[in-house]
Backbone as CSV, one residue per row, in Angstrom:
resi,resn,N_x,N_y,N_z,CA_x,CA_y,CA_z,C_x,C_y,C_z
1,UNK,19.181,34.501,104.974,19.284,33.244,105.689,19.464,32.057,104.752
2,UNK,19.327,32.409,103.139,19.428,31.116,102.424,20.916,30.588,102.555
3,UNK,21.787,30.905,103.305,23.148,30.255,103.490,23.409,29.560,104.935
4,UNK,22.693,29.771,105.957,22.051,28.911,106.789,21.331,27.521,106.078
5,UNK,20.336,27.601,105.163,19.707,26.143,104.997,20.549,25.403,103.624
6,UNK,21.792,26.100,103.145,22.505,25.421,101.865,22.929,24.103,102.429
7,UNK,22.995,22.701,102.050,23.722,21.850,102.593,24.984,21.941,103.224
8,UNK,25.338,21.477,104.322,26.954,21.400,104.521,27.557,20.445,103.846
9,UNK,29.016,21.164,103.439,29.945,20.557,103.117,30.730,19.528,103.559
10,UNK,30.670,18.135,103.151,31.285,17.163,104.548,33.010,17.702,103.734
11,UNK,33.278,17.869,105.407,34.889,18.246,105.862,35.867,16.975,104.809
12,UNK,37.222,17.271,104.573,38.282,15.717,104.477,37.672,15.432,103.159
13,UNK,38.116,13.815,103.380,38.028,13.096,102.404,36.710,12.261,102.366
14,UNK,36.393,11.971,100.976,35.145,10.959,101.287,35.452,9.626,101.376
15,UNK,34.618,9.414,102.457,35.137,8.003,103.094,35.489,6.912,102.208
16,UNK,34.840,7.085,100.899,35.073,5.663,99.488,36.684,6.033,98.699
17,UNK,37.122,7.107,99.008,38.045,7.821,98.007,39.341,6.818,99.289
18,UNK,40.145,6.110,98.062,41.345,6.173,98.525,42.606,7.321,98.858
19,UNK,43.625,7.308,99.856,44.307,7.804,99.814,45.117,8.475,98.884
20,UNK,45.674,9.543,98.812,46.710,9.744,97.708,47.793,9.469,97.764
21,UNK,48.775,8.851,96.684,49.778,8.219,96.838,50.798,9.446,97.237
22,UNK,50.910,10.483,97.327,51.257,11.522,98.326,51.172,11.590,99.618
23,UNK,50.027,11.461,100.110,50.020,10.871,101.649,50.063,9.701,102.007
24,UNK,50.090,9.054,101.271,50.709,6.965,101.587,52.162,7.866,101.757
25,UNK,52.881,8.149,100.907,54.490,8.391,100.876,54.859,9.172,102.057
26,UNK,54.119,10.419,102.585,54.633,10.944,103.356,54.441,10.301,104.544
27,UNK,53.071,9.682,104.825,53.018,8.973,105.569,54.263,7.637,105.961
28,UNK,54.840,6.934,104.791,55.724,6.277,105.138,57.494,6.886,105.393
29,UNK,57.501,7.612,105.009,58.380,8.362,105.892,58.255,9.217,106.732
30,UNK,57.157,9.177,107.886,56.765,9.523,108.755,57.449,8.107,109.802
31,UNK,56.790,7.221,109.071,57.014,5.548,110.254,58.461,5.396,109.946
32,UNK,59.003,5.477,108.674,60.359,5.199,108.802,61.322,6.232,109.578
33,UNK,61.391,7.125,109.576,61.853,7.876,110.404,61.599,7.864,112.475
34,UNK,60.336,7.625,112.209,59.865,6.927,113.602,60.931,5.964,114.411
35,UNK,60.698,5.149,113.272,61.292,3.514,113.576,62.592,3.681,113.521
36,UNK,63.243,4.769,112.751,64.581,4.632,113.130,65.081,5.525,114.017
37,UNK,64.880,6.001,114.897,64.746,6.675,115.737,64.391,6.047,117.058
38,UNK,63.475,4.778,116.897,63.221,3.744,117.882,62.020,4.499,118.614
39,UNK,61.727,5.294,118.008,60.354,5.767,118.667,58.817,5.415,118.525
40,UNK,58.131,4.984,119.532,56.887,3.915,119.230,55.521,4.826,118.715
41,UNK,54.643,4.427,118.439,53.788,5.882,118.018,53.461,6.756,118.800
42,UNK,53.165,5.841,120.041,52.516,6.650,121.050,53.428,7.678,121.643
43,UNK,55.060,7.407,121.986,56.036,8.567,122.435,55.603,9.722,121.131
44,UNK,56.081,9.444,119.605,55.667,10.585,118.820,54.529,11.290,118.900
45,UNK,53.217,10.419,119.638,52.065,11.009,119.827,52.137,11.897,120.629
46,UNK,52.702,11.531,121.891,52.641,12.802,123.270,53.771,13.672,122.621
47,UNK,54.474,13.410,121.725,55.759,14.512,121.672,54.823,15.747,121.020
48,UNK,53.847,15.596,120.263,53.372,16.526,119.336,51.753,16.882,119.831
49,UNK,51.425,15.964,120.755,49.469,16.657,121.366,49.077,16.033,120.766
50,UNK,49.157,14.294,120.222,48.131,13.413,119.251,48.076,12.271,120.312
51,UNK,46.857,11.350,119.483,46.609,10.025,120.112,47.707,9.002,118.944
52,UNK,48.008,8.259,119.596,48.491,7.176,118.866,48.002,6.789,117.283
53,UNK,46.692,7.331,117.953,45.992,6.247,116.613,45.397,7.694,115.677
54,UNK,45.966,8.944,115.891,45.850,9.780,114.186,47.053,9.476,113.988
55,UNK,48.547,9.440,114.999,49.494,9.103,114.073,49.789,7.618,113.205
56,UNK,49.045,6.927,113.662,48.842,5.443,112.664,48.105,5.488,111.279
57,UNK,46.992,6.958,111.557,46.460,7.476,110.350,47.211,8.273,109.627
58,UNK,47.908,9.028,110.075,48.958,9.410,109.424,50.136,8.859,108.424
59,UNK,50.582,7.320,109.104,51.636,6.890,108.413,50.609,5.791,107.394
60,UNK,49.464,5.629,107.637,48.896,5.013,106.188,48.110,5.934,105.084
61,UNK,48.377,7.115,105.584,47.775,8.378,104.377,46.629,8.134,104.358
62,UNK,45.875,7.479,105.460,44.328,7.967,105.415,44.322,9.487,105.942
63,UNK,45.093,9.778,106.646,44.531,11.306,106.885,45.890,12.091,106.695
64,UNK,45.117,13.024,105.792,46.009,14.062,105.418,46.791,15.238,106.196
65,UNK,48.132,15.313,106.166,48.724,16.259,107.298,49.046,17.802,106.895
66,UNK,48.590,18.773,107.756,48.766,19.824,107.449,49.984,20.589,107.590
67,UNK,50.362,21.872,106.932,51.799,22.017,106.520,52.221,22.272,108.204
68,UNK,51.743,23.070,109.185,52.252,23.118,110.682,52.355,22.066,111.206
69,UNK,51.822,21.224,110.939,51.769,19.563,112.027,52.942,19.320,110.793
70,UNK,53.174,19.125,109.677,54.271,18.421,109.161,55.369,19.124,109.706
71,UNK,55.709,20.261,109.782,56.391,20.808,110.352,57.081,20.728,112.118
72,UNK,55.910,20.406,112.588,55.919,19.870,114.112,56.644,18.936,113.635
73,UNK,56.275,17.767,113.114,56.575,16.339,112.688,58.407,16.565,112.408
74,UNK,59.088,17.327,112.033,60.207,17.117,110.917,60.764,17.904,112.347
75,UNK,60.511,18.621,113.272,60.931,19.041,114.851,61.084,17.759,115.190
76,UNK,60.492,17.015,115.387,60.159,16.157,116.715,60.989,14.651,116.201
77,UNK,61.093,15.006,114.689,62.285,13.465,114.330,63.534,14.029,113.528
78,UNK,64.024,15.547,113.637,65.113,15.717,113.156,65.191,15.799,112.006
79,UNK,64.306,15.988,110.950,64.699,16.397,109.845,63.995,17.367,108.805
80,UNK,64.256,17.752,108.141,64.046,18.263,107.486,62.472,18.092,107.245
81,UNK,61.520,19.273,106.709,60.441,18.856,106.086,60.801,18.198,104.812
82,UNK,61.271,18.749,103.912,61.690,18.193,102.141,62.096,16.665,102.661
83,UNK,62.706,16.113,103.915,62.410,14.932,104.348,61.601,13.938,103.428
84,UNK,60.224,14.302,104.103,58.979,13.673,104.225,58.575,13.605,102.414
85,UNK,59.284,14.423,101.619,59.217,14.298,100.025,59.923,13.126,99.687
86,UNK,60.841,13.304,100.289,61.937,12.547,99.299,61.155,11.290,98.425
87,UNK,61.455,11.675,96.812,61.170,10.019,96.173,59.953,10.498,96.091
88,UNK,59.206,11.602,96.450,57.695,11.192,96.550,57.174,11.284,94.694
89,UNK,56.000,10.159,94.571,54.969,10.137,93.680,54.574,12.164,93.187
90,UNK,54.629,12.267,91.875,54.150,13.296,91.452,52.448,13.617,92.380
91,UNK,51.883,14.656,92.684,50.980,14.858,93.904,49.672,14.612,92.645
92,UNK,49.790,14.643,91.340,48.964,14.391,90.397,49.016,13.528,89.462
93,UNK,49.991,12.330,89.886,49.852,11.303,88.681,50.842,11.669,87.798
94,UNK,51.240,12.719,87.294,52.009,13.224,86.419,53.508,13.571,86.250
95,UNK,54.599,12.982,85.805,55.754,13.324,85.885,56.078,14.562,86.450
96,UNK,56.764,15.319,86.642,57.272,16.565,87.195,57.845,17.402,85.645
97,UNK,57.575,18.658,85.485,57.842,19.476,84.314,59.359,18.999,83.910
98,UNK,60.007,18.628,83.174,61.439,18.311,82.380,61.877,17.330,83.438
99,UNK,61.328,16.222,83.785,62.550,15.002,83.894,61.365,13.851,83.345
100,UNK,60.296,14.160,82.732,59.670,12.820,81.952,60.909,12.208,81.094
101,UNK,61.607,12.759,80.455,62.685,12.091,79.674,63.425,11.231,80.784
102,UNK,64.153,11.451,81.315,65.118,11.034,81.985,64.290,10.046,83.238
103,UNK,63.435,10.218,83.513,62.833,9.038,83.935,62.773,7.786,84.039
104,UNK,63.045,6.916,85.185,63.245,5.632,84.722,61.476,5.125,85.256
105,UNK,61.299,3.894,83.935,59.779,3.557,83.936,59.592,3.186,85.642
106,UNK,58.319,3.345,86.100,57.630,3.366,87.380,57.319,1.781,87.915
107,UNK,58.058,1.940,89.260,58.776,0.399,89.410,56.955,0.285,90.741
108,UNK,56.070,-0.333,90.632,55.184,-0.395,91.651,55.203,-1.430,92.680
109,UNK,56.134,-2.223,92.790,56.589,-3.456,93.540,56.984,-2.324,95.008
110,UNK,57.160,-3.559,96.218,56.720,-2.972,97.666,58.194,-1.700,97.092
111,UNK,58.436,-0.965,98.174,58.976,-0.078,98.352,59.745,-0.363,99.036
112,UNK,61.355,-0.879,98.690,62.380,-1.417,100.028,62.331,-0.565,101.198
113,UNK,62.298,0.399,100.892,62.147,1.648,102.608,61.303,1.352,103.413
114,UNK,60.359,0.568,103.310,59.364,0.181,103.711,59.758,-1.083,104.561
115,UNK,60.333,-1.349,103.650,60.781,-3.013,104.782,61.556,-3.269,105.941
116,UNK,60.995,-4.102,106.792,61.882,-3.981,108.229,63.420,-4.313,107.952
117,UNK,63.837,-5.459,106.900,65.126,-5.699,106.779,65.574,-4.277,106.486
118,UNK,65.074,-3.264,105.369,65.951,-1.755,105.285,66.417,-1.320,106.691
119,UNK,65.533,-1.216,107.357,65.799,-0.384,108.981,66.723,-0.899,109.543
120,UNK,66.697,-2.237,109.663,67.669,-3.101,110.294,68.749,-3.078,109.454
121,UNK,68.982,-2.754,108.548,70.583,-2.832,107.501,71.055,-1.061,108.040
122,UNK,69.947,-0.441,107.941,70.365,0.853,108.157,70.913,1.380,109.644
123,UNK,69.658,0.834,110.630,70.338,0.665,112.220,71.559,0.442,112.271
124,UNK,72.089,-0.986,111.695,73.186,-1.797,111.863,74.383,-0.523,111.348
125,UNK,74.043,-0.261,110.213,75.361,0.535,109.750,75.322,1.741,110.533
126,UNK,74.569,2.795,111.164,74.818,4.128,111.799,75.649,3.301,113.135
127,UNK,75.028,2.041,113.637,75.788,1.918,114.719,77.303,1.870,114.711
128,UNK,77.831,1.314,113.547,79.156,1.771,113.153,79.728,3.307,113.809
129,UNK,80.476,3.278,114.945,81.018,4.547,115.145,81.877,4.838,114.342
130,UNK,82.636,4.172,113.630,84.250,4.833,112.702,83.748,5.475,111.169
131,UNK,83.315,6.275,111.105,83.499,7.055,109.556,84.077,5.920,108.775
132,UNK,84.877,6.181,108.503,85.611,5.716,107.738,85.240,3.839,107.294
133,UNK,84.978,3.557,108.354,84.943,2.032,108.944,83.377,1.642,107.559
134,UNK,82.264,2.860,108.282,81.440,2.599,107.779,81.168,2.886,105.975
135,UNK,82.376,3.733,105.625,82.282,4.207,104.400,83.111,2.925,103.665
136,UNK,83.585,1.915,104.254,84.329,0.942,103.513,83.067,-0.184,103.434
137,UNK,82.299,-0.540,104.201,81.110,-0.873,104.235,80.385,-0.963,102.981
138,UNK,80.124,0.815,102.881,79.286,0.864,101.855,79.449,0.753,100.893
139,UNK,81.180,0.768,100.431,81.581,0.570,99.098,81.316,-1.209,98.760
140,UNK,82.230,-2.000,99.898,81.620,-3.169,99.535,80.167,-3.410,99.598
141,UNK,79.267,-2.715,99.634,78.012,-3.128,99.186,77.670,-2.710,97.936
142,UNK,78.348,-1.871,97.910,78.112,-1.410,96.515,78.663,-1.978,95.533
143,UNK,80.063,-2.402,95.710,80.672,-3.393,95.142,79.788,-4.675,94.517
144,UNK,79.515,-4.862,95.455,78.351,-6.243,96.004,77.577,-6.577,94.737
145,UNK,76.606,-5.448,94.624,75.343,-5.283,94.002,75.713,-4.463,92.657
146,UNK,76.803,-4.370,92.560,77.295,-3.318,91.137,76.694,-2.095,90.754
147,UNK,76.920,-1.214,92.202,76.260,0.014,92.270,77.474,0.977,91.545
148,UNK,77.272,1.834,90.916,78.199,2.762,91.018,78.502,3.536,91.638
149,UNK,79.522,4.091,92.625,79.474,4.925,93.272,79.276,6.953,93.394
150,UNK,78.653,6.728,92.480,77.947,8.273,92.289,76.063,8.134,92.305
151,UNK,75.472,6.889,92.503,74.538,6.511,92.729,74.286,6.826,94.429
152,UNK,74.710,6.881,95.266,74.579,7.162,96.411,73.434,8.266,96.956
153,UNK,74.046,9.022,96.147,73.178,10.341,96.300,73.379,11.324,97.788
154,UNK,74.667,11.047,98.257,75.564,11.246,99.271,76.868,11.136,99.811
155,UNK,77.580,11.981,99.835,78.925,11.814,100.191,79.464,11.843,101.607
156,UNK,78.406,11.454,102.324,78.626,11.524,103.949,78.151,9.994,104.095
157,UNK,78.977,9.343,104.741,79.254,7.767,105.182,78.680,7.471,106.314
């Protein structure tokens, strides 16, 4: 019976411990994907069996999501799980094995994806029906800002 009176283990996280910048990230491409999609929390909530307010915990990485609910999650907004990575923070602080070189130094200023003007630049351009229309678009923005065009990281317009 001495495993009956051992203390319990409190479940999660401890309430003083901040988030990990792993679940801040996935969490924000949880809302960005939301939002572009035009879906409010609460529709994503009933789409998946949640209250509104774990998926609000969700997109601020107070609570951590498990690999089936992320999975639900990448159902229910169309994409991919590796999605919810993209860009993400090493899960330990630590560069990733062979691209510390090639690394560009760690920019901690807001995160443009994050910002409502992104969504709204991004809305604006899918609404573009013409391919083509919209791929002339992007060059003059790129133009614009003196992007190169192999910076994209996509060849679909």
């Amino acid at each position: 019976m001495a495993a009956l009176d051992a203390p319990k283990r409190p479940r999660g996280r401890p309430r003083n411990d901040e988030p990990s910048p792993l679940d801040v990230h996935i969490g924000g491409r949880i809302r960005l994907r939301r939002t572009l999609l035009g879906y409010s929390q609460a529709k994503l909530a009933t789409a998946i069996g949640l209250t509104f307010q774990q998926i609000q915990k969700y997109e601020h990485g107070s609570n951590r999501i498990g690999a089936s609910r992320l999975h639900q999650l990448s159902r229910v907004l169309e994409v991919p799980v590796d999605f919810f990575f993209e860009d993400a923070p090493p899960a330990d602080g630590l560069p990733a094995a062979g691209l510390a070189e090639e690394a560009e130094p760690y920019d901690s200023g807001p995160d443009p994806m994050q910002r409502r003007e992104t969504l709204e630049l991004i809305r604006a351009y899918y609404r573009v029906e013409d391919q083509a229309t919209r791929r002339r678009v992007l060059d003059l923005l790129k133009a614009m800002s003196g992007a190169r065009s192999d910076e994209s990281g996509s060849d679909e317009g």
